[in-house]
N, C-alpha and C positions, 0 to 999 in steps of 0.2 A: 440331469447328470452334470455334473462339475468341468470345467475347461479348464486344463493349466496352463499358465501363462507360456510360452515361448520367450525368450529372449535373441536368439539366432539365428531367426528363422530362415535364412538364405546359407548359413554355411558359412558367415565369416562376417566378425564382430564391429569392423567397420563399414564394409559394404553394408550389412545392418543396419547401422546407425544412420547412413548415408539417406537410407529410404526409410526412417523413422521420422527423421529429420525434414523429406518433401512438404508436410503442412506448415510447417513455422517457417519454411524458406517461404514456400507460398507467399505467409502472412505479410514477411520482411520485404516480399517482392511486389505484393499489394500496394502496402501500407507505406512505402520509403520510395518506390521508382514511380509505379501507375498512380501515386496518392490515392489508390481507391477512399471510398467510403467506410466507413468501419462493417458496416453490414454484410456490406459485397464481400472482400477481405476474409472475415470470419466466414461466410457461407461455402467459399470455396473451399478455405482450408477443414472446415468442418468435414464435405465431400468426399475432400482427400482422406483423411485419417481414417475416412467411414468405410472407403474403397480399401487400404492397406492392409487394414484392422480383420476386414474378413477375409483377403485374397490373398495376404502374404502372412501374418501372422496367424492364422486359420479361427480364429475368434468369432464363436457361433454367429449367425446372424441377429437372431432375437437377444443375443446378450449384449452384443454393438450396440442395439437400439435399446437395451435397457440401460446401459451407461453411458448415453449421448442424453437421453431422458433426465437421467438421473444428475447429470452435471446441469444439465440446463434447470433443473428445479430450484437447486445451489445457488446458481444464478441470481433466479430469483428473489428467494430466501433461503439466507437474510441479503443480499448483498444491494440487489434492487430497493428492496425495502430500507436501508438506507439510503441510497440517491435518491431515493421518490420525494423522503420524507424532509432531508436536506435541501435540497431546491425548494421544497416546499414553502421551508420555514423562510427563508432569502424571499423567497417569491411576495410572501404576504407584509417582509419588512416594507419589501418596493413600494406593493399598492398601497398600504397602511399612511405610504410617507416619513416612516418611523426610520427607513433609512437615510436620508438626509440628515437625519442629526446626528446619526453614527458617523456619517461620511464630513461633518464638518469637525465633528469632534474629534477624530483622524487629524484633520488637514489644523485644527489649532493648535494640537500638540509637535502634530510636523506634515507639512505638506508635500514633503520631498518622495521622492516615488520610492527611491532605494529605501528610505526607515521605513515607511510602510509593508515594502514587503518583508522588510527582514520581521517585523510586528506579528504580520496579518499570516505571510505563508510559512514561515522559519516555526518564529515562538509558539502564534497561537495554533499551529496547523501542527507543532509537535505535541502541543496537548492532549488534542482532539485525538489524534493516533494513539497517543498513550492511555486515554479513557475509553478508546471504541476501537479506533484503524478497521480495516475492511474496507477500506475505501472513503471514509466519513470525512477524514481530513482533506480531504483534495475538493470533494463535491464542495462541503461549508467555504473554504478559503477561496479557491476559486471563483467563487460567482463572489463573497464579496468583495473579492480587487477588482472585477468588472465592475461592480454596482458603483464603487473609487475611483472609478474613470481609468484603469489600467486596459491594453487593448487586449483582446481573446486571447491568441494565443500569447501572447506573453505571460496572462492571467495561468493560463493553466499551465504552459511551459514550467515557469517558476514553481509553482507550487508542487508541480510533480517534482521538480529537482528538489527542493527544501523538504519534502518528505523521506529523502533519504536518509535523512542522519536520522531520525525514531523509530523507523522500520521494526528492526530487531526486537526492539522491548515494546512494540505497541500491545495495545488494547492488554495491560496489566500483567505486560511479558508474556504472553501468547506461547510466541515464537520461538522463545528459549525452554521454558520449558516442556514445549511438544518435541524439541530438539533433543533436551534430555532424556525425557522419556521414550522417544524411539531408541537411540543411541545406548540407554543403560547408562549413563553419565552421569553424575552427579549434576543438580542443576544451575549451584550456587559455582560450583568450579568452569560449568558452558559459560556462566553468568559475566565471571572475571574476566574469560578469555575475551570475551567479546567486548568486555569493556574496555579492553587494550589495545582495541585494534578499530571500533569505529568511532572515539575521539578524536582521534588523528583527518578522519574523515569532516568529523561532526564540528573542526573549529575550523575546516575551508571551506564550508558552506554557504557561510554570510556573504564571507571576498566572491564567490563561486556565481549568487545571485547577483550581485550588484558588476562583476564585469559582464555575465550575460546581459543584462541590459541598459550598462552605460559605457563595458568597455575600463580596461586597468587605470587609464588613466583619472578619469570621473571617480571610480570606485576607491581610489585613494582621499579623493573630499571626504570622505564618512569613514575612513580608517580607523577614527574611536568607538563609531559604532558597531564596524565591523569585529575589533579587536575584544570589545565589551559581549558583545555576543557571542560570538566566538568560543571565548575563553569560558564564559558565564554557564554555557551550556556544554559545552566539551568538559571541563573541569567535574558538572554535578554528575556528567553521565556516569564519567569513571568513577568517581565516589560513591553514588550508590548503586553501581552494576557491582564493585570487587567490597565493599562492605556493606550491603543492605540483603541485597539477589539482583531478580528481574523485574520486579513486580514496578516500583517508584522512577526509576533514572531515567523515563520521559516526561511524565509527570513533573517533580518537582525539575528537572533540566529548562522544562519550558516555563514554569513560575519564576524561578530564580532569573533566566532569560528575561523576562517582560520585568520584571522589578527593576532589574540594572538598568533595562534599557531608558525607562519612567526616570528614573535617578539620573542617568546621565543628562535626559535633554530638557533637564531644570538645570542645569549647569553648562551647558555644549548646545550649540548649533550649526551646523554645516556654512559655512559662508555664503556657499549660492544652494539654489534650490533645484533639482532636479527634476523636469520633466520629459515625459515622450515627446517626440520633434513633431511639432506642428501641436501642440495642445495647449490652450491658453492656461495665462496664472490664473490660481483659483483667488478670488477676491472675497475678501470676508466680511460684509459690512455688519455694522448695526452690533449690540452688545452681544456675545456669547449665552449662548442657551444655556438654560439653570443648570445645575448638578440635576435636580430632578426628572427634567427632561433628557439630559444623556444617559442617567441612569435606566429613565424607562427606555428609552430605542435600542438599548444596549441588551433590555432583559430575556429577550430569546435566547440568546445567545449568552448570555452568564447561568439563564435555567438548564440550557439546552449541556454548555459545560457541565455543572452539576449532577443533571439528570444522567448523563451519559460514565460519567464519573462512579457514581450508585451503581447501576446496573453493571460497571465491569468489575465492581468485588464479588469475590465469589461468594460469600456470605449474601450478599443483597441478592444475586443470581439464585442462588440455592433457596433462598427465601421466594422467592418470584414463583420457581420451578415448581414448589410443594403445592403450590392453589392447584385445586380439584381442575383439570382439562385446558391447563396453562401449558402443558407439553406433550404432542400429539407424535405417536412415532410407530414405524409402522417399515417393514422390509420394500425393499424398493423389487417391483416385480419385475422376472427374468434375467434380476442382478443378480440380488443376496445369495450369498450362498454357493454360486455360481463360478465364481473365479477362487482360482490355487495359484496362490505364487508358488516359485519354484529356486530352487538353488542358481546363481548364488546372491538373492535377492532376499530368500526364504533363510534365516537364520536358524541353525541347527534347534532341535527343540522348541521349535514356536509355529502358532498355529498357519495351517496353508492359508486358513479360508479368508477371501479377502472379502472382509462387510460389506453390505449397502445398506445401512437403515438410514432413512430419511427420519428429521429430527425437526416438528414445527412448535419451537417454543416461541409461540405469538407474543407473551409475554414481557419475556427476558431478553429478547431480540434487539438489536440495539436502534433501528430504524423506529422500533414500538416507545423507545424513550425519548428520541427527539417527537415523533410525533406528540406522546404528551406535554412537551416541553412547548410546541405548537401550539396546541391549545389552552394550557395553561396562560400562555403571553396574551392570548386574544383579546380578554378583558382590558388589558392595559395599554391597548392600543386606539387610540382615538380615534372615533366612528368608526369601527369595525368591527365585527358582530363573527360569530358562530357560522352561518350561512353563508357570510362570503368567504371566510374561510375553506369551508368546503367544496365550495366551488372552484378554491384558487387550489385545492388539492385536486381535483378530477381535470383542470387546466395544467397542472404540473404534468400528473399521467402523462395525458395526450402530446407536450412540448417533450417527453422522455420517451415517446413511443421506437424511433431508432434506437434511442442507445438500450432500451430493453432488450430488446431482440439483437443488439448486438451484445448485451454481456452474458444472456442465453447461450447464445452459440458460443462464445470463448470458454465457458464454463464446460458447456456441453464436450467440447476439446479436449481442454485437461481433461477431464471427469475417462474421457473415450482412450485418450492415449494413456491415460493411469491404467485404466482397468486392462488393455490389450495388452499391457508389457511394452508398449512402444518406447515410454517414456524410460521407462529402466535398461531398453535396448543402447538407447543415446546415454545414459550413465553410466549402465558398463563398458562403452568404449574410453570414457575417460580415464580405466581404472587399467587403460591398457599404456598410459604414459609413466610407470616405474616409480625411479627414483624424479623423477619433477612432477609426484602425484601432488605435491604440496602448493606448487605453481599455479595447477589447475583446479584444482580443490574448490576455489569461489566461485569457478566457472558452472559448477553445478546447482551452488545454488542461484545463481543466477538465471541460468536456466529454468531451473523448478519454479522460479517468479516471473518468469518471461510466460512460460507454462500456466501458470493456475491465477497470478496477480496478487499472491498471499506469501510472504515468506514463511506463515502457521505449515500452510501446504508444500511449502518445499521441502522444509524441515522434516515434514511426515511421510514425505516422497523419496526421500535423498539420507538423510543421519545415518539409518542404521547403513547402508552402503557406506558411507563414508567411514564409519569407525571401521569395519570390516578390510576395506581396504589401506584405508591406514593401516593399519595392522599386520599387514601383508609387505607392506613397503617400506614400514620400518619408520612411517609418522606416527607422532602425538596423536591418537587417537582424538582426545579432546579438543587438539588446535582443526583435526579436520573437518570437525562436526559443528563449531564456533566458525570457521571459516565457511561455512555452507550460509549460515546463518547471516554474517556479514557479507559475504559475497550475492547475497539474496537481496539485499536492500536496494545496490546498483541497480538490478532487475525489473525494480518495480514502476518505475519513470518509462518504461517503454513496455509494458507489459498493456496486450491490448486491453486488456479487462481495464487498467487503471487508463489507459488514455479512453479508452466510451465515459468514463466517470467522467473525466475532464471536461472533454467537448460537450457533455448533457449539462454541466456545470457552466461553460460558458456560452451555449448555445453556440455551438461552433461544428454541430453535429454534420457531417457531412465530410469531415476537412482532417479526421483524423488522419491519414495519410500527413497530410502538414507537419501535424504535431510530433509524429510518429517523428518525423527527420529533425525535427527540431530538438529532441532530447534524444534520441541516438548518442551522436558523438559523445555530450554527459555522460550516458551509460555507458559506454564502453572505457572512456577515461577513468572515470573512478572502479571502473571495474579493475582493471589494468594495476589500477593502486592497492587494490585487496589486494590480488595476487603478489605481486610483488612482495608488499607484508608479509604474507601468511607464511613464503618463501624462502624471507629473511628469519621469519620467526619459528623457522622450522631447524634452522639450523646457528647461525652467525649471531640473532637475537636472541634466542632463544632462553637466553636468562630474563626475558621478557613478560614470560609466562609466569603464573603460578605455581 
């Protein structure tokens, strides 16, 4: 027999929200005061939501554990299966040696720490999100500014923050058009708005990383780099977000990005050279390694591009999907079926029942495309064979065994508080702030990616509420559902799912607490910044819009 969600369940919509809220305080109170461990962290707050879920919101038992189940499989696959498969590919550059020539060929074009990362975590880490995102871009960038000589947490720090600006449009505009299609909106007009609102973000990124780690004054040395990036990628995003869709404007934003920046430092160099305190200068002796040689220690990672690139059009996807027992699917048991949403989360004329079918397309999967991208390289990598390859994949496993069981259990969370109604208890208390629903408006989806580590998932959690309420209050339907969307991106630099990616990336597993405080403050300042926008652009800007 079916359960319908509750949203109330105590008699009053903030006290509600108040006690929906005890696991993610948890998490906050983990992860930022006690630094727990990411494991510990997630197991407790899992606990909690498991304990509320059935005692306050009255959420069958057996359905609790079908939807902690069921997220945690999520987890898994695909999300696992990209980390697994991304450390992997890093892991077998290292032994191969094939790194070394990556990292010198870095340090001849520029040895300065700031170009690097604006390179390695900005440009190429906006690609990879815009080909794949789910996590892909943080795992690859990460480990290799460690392998670059950057320290852990800075490596991943950075990275999480420079994934902010491609969020939104990653893995082939995901995000926006799951936005539209929950919402009813047109996808090209989500598409605009969004484009209006996180360039403004996306050209203070570069300044953003380089005074995180040298401080305003140092970060004025590379002001042309900064500026050139900057502009190079804020410029393309808004061009092809309000004239193409969602599909390109991280894509080409990160090619046009790494072309300018190639162009500039054939002409420009920094006067001094930036490193971490206490690291010595890197010395270059002897002639520079062929084109040959950079190009092969390079080729994981230009197939791994490519490959990942393929798999996220839907055509190459749809082609993948049609081979005979390439996609296995199957109702997720004591889920499906099971849960009813209900008013006013349930939009008039649309179905209660809230799905569970688990979906394993081994195939199309995007962890399945670096991995071929992995093997594909092996030949080309000297003395390394097939065999050890796969050894250095069952050695990856094993060095990722924490952070699996930690992105289980975050998944397992969202997945738990989706399906109770919990998460929509903490959303309809925002829809109780009126006329500054527009203020708050990013806060949700910020939320929904603090929640799940996906802004796909926020957007699918949060839109249809927010055009709803807009509409109630007398906002641009479209700017509150384009503001869930931007306000999601904040979110994701402290969402624990994306910090276990991080710490598995730089082998820092243990220390997420660390990391968790170290992109805090980030999060909440750029968050701060959507709002304010969305705020201006609801009213004073608002010839801003389309």
């Amino acid at each position: 027999m079916a359960w319908t969600q509750v949203y109330d369940p105590v008699g009053g919509a903030v006290v509600s929200a108040l006690l929906a809220g005890i696991p993610l305080i948890s998490l906050f109170y983990m992860l930022a005061v006690r630094r727990a461990k990411g494991h510990y962290a997630a197991a407790l707050a899992v606990a909690l939501s498991f304990v509320l879920a059935v005692a306050v919101w009255g959420m069958p038992f057996g359905t609790a554990l079908g939807a902690l189940s069921y997220g945690a499989a999520f987890g898994l696959f695909p999300i696992i299966w990209i980390v697994i498969t991304a450390v992997w590919v890093y892991n077998m550059t290292v032994e191969s040696g094939e790194f070394e020539y990556i990292k010198e060929s870095l340090a001849r074009l520029t040895d300065d720490r700031r170009l690097q990362a604006i390179f390695i975590a900005f440009a190429f880490g906006s690609f990879i999100e815009g080909t794949a995102g789910f996590g892909t871009p943080v795992a690859i960038t990460a480990a290799m500014l460690v392998g670059l000589g950057f320290r852990p947490l800075y490596a991943a720090g950075i990275c999480l923050i420079a994934n902010t600006a491609p969020v939104a449009f990653g893995a082939i505009g995901i995000p926006i058009i799951v936005g539209a299609q929950v919402s009813g909106i047109p996808e090209m007009h989500v598409s605009q708005i969004v484009g209006r609102q996180l360039p403004f973000l996306s050209i203070l990124v570069p300044l953003w990383l380089c005074v995180v780690m040298c401080g305003f004054k140092r970060a004025m040395e590379v002001l042309p780099a900064i500026i050139v990036a900057g502009v190079s990628f804020a410029g393309s995003q808004f061009l092809f977000s309000n004239y193409h869709g969602a599909t390109l404007p991280d894509i080409m934003s990160a090619l046009i990005t790494i072309i300018a920046m190639v162009l500039l430092l054939r002409v420009w160099k920094p006067k001094t050279v930036w490193r971490f305190e206490g690291e010595k200068e890197t010395v270059l002796t002897g002639a520079a390694p062929s084109t040959g040689i950079v190009l092969r220690a390079w080729l994981p990672y230009i197939v791994l591009a490519v490959m990942v690139f393929l798999w996220g059009l839907p055509q190459f996807k749809n082609m993948l999907n049609a081979v005979p027992g390439s996609v296995l699917k199957f109702s997720w048991p004591a889920l499906d079926g099971m849960v009813h949403k209900a008013a006013p989360i349930l939009a008039a004329g649309k179905d209660p029942n809230y799905p569970a079918v688990f979906v394993f397309n081994w195939l199309s999967a995007g962890g399945t495309a670096i991995l071929l991208a992995g093997f594909f390289s092996v030949p080309f990598m000297p003395g390394y064979s097939f065999g050890k390859a796969i050894n250095c994949l069952f050695r990856t496993i094993h060095q990722l065994r924490f952070p699996i069981a930690t992105i289980a259990m975050i998944l397992g969370l969202a997945y738990l508080m989706n399906f109770s109604g919990m998460s929509s208890t903490l959303g309809i208390a925002f829809t109780l702030t009126g006329p500054l629903f527009p203020l708050f408006s990013p806060l949700l989806g910020w939320l929904g990616v603090f929640l799940t580590g996906s802004d796909t998932s926020s957007n699918a959690l949060f839109c249809g509420m927010q055009r709803s309420t807009a509409e109630v209050v007398g906002m641009d339907p479209a700017l509150a559902v384009s503001a869930n969307s931007s306000g999601g991106v904040t979110g994701k630099m402290i969402s624990p799912q994306s910090i276990s990616v991080a710490t598995a990336a730089t082998n820092l597993v243990g220390h997420e607490g660390d990391l968790f405080r170290f992109t805090l403050g980030h999060s909440l300042a750029m968050t701060a910044f959507i709002c304010v926008l969305t705020y201006l652009q609801s009213n004073v800007l608002h010839w801003m819009l389309p």
